[in-house]
Biopython code that builds the backbone (N, CA, C, O; Angstrom):
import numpy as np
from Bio.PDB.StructureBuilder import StructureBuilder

atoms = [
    (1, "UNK", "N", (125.941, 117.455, 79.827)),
    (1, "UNK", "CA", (125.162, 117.077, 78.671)),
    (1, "UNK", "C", (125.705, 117.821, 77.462)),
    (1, "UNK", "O", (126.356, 118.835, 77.713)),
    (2, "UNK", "N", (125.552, 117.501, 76.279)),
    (2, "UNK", "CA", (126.304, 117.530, 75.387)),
    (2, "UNK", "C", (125.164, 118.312, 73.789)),
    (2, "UNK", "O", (124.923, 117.697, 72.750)),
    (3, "UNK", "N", (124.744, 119.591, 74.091)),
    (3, "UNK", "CA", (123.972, 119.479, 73.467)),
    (3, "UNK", "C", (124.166, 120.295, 72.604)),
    (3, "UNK", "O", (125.151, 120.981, 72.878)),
    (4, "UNK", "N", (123.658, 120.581, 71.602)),
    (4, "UNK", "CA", (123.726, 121.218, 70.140)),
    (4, "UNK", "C", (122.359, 122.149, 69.847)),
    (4, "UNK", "O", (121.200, 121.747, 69.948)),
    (5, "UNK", "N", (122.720, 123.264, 69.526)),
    (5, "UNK", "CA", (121.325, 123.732, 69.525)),
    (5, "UNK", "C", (121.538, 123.788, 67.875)),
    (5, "UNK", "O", (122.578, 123.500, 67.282)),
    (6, "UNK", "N", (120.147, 124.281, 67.223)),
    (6, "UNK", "CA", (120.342, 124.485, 66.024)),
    (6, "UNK", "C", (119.380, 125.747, 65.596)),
    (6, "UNK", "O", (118.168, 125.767, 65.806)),
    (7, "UNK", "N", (119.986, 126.595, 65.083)),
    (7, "UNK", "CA", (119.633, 128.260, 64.348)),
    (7, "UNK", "C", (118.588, 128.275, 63.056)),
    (7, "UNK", "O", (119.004, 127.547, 62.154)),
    (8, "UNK", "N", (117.659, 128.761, 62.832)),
    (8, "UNK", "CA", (117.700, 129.528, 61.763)),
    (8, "UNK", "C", (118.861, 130.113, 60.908)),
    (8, "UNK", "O", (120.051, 129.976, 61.189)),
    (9, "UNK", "N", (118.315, 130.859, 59.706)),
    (9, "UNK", "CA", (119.460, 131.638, 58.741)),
    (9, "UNK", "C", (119.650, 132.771, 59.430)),
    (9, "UNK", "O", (120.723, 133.330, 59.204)),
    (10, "UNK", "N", (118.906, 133.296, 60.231)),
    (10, "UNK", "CA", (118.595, 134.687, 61.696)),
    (10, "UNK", "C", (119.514, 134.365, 62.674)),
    (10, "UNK", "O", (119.668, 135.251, 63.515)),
    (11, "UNK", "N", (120.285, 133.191, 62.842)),
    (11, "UNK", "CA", (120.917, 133.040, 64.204)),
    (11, "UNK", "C", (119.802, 132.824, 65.431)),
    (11, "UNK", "O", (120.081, 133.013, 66.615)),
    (12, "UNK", "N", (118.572, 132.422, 64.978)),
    (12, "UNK", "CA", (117.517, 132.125, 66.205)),
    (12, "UNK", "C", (117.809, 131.002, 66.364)),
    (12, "UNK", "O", (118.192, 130.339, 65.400)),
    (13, "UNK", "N", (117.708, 130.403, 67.751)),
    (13, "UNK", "CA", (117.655, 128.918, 68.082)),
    (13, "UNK", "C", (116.101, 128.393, 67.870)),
    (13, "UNK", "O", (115.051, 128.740, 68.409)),
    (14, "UNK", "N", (116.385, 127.464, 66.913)),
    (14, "UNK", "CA", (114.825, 126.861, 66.322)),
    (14, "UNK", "C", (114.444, 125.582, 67.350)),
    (14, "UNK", "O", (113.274, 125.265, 67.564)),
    (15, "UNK", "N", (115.565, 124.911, 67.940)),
    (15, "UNK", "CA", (116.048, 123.561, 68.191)),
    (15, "UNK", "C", (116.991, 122.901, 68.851)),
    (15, "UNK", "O", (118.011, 123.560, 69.049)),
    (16, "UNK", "N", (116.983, 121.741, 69.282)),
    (16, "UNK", "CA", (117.826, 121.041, 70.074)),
    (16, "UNK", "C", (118.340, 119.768, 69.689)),
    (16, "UNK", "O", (117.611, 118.846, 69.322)),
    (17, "UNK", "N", (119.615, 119.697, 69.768)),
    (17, "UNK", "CA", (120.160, 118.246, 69.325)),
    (17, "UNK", "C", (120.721, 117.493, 70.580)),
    (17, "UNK", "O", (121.718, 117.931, 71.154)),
    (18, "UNK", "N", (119.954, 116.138, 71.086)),
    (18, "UNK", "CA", (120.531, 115.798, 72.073)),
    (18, "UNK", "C", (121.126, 114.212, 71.560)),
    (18, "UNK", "O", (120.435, 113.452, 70.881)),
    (19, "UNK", "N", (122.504, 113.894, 72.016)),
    (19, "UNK", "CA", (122.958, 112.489, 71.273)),
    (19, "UNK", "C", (122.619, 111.557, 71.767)),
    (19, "UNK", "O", (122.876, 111.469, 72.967)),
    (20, "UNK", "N", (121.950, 110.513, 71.162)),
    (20, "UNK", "CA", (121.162, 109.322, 71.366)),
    (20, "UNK", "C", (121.583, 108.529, 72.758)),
    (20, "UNK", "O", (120.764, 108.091, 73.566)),
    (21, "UNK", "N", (123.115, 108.426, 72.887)),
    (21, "UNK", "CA", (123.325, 107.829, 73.996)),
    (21, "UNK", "C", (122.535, 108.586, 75.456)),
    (21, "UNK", "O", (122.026, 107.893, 76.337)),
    (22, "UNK", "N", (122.554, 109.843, 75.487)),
    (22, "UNK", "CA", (121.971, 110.937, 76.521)),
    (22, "UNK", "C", (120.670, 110.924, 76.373)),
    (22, "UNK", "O", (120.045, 110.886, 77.433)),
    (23, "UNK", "N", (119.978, 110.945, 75.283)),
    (23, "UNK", "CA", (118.357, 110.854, 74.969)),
    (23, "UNK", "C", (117.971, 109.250, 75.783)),
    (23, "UNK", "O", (117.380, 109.110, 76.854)),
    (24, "UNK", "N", (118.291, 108.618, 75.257)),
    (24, "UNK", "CA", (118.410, 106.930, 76.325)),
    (24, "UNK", "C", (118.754, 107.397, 77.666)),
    (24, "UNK", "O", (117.755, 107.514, 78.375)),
    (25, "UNK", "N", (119.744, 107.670, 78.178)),
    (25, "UNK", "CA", (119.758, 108.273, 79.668)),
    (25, "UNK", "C", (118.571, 108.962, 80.447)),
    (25, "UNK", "O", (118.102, 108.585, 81.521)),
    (26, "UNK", "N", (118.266, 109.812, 79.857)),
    (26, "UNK", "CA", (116.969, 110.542, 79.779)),
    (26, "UNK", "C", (115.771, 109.973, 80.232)),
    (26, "UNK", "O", (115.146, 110.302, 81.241)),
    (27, "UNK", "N", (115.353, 108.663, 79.019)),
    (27, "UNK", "CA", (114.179, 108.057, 78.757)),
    (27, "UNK", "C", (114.045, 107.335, 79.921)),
    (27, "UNK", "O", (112.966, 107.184, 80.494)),
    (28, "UNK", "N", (115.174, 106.849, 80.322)),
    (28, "UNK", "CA", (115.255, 105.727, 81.620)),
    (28, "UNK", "C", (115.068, 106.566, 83.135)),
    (28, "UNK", "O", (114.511, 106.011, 84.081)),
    (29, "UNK", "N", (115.583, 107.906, 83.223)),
    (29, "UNK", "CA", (115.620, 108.165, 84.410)),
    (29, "UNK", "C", (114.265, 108.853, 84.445)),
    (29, "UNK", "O", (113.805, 108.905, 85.586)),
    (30, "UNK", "N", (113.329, 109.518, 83.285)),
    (30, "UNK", "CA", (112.452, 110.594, 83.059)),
    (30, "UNK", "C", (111.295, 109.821, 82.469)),
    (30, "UNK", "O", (110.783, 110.325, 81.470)),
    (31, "UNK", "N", (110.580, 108.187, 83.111)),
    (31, "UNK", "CA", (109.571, 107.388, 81.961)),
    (31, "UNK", "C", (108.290, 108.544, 81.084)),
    (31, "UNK", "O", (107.591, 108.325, 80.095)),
    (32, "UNK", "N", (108.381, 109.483, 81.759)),
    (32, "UNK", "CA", (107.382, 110.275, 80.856)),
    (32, "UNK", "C", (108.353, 110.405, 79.346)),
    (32, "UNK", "O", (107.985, 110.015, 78.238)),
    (33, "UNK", "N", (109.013, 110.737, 79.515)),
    (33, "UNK", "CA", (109.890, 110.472, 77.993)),
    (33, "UNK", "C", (109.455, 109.693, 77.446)),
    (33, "UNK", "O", (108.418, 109.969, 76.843)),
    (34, "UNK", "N", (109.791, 108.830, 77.387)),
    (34, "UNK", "CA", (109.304, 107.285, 77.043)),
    (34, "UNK", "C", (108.289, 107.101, 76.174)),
    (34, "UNK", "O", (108.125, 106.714, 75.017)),
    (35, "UNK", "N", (107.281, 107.735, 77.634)),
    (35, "UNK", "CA", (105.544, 107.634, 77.235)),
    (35, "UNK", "C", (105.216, 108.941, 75.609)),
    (35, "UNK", "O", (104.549, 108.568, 74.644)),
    (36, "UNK", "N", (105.615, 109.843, 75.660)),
    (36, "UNK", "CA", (105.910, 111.053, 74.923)),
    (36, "UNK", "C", (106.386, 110.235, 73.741)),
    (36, "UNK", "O", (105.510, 110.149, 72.881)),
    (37, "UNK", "N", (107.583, 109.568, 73.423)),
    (37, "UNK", "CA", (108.494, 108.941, 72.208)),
    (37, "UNK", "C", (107.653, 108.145, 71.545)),
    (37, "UNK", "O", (107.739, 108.021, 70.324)),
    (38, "UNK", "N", (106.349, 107.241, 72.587)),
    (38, "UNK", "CA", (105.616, 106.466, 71.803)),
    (38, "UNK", "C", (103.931, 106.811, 70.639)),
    (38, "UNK", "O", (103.386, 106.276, 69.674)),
    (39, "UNK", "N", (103.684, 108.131, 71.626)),
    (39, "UNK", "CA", (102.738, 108.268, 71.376)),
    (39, "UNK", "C", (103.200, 109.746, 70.260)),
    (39, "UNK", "O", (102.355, 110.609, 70.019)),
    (40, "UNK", "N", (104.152, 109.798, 69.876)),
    (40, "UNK", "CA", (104.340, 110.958, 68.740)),
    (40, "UNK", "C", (105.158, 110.348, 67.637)),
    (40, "UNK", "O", (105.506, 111.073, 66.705)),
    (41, "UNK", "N", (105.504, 109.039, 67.661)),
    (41, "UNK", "CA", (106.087, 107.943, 66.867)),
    (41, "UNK", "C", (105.061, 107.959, 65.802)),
    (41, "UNK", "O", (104.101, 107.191, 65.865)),
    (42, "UNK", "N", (105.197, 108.703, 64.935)),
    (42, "UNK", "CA", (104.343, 108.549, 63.383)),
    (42, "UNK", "C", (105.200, 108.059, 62.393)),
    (42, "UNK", "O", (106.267, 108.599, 62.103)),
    (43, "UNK", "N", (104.771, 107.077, 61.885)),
    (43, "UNK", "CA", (105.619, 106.104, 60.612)),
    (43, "UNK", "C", (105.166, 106.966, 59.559)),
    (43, "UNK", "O", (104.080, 107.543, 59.506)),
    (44, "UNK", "N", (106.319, 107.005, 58.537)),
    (44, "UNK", "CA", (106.042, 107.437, 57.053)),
    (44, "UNK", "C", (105.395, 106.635, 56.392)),
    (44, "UNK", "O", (105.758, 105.496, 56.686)),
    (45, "UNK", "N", (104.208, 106.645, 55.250)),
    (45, "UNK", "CA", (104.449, 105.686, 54.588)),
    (45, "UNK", "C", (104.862, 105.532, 53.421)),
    (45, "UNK", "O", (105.221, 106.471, 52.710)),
    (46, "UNK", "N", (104.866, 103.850, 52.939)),
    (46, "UNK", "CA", (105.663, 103.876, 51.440)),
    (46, "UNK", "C", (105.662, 104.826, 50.730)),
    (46, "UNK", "O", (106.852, 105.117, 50.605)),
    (47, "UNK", "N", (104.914, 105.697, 50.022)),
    (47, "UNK", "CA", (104.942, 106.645, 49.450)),
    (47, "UNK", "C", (105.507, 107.641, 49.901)),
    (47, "UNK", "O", (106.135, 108.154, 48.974)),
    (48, "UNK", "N", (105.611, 108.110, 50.669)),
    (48, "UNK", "CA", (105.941, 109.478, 51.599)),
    (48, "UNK", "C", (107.535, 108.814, 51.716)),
    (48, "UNK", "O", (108.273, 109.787, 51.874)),
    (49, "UNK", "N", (108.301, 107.642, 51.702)),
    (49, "UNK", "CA", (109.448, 107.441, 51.943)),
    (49, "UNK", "C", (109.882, 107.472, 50.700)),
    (49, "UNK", "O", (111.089, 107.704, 50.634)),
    (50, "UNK", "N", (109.201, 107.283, 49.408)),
    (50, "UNK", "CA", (109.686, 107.315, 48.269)),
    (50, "UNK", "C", (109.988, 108.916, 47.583)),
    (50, "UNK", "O", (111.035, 109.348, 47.099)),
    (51, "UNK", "N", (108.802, 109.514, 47.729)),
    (51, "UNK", "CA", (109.222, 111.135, 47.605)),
    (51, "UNK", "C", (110.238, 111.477, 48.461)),
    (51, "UNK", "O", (111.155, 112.010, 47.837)),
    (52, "UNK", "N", (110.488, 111.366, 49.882)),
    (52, "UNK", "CA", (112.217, 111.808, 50.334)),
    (52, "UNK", "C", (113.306, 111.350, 50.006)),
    (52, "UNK", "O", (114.380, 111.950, 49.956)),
    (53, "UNK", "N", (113.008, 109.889, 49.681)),
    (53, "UNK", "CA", (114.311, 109.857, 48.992)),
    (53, "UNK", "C", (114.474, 110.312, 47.149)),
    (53, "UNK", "O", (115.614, 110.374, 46.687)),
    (54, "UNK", "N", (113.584, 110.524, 46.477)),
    (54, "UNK", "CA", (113.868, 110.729, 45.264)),
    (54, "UNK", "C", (114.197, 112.746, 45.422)),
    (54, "UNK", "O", (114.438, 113.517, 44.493)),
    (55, "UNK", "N", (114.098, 113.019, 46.671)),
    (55, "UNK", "CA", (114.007, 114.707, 46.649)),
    (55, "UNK", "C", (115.081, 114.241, 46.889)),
    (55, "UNK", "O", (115.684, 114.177, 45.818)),
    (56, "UNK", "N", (116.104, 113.615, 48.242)),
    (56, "UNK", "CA", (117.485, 113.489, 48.742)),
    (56, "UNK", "C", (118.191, 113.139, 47.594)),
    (56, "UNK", "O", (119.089, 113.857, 47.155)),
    (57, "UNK", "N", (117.838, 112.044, 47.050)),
    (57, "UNK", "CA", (118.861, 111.991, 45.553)),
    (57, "UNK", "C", (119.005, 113.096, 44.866)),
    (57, "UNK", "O", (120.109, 113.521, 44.525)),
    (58, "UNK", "N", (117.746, 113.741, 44.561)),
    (58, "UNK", "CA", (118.088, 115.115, 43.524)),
    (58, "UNK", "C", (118.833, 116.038, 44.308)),
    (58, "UNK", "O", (119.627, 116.705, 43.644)),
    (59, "UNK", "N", (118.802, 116.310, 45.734)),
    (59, "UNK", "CA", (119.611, 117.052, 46.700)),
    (59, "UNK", "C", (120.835, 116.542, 46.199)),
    (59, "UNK", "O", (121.270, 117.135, 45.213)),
    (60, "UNK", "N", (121.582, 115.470, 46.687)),
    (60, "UNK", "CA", (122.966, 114.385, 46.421)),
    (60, "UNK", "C", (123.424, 114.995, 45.034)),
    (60, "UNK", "O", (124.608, 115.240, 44.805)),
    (61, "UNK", "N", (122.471, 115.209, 44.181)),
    (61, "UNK", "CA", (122.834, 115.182, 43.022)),
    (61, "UNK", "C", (123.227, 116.807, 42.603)),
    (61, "UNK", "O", (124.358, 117.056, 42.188)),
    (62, "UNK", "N", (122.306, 117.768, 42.734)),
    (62, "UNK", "CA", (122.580, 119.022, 42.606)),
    (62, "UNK", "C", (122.734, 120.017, 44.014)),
    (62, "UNK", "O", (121.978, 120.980, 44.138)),
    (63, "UNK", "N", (123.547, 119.772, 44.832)),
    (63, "UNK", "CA", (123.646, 120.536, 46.147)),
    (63, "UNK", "C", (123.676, 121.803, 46.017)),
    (63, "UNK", "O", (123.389, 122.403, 47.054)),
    (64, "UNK", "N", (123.976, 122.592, 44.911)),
    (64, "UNK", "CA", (124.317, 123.663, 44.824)),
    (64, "UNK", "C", (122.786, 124.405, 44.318)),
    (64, "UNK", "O", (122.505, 125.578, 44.563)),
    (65, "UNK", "N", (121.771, 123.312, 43.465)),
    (65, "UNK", "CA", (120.323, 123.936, 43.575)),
    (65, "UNK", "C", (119.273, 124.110, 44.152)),
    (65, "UNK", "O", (118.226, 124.019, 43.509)),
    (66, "UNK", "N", (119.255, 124.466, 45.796)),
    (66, "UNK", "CA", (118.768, 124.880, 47.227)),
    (66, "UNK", "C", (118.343, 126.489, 47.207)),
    (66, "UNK", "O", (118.660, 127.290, 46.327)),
    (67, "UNK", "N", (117.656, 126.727, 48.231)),
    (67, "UNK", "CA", (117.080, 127.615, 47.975)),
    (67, "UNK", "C", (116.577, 127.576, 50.104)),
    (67, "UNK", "O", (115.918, 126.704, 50.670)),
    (68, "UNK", "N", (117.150, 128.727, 50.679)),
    (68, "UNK", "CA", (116.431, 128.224, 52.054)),
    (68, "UNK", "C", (114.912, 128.853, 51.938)),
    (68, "UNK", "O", (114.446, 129.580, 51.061)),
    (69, "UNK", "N", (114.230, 128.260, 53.270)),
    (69, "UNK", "CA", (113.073, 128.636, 53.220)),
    (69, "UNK", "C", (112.523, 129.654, 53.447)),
    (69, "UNK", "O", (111.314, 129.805, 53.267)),
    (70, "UNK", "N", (113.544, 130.826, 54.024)),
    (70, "UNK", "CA", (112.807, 132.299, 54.131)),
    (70, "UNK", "C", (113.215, 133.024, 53.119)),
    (70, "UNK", "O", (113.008, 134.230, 53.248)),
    (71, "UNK", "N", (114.033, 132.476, 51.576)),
    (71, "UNK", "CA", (114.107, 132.818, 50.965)),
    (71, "UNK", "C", (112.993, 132.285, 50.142)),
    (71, "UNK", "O", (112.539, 133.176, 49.424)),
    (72, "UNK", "N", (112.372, 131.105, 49.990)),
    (72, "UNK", "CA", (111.309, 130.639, 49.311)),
    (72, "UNK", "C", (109.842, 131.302, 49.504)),
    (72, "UNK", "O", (108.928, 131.559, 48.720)),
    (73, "UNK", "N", (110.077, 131.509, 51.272)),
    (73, "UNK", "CA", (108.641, 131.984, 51.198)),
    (73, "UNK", "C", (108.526, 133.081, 50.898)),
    (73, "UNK", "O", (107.311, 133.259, 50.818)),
    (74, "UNK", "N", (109.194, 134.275, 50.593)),
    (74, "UNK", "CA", (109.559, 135.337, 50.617)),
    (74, "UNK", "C", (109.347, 135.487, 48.904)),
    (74, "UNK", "O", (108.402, 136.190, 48.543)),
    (75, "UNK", "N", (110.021, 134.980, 48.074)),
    (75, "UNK", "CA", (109.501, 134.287, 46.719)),
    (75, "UNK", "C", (107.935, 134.338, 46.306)),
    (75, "UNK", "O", (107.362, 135.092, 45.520)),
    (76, "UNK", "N", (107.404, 133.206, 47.157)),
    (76, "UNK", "CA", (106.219, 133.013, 46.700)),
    (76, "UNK", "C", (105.066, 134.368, 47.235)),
    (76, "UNK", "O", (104.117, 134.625, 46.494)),
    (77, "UNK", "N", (105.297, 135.332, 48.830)),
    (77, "UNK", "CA", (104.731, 136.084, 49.038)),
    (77, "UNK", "C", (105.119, 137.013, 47.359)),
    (77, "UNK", "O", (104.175, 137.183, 46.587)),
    (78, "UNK", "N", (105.974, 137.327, 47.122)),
    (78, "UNK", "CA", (106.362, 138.408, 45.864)),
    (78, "UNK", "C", (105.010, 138.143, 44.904)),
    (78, "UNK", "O", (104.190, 138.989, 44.546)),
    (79, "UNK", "N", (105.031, 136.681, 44.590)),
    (79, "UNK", "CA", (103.793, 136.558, 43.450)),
    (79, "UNK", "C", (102.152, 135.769, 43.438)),
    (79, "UNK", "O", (101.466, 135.148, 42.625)),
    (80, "UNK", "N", (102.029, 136.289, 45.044)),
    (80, "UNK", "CA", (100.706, 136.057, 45.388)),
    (80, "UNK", "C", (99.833, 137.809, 45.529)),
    (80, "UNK", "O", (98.641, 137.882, 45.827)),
]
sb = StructureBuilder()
sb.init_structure("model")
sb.init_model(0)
sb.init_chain("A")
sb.init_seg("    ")
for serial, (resi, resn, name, xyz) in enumerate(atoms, 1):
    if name == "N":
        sb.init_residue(resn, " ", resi, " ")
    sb.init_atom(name, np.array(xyz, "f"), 0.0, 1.0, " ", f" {name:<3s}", serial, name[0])
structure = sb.get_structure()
């Protein structure tokens, strides 16, 4: 299996990346998968798809004005 984990800015593993063809492998041999994929299947809606993409454009647009999030929260603890 072919998998990818993914870190924090700490080097912690937050996560798992498994590739779609293997996630399908999975679903078929494991039907609780399946059952799990359907019932945590939450749709965005229109609105909520319109704010990610107008944040991803401004991302696209200024990549270099990011900020990670334990630096943000870390920020906002300073001026609470």
């Amino acid at each position: 299996m072919n998998l990818k984990f993914i870190h924090d800015n700490k080097g912690n593993k937050t996560g798992v990346f498994i590739p779609i063809e293997e996630w399908q492998t999975l679903k078929t041999k494991y039907s609780d998968l399946q059952n799990e994929e359907v019932e945590n299947n939450i749709e965005l809606t229109s609105w909520q798809k319109e704010i990610l993409d107008e944040r991803l454009d401004d991302y696209y647009k200024n990549p270099s004005d990011v900020v990670d999030f334990d630096t943000t929260i870390a920020s906002i603890r300073k001026k609470i």
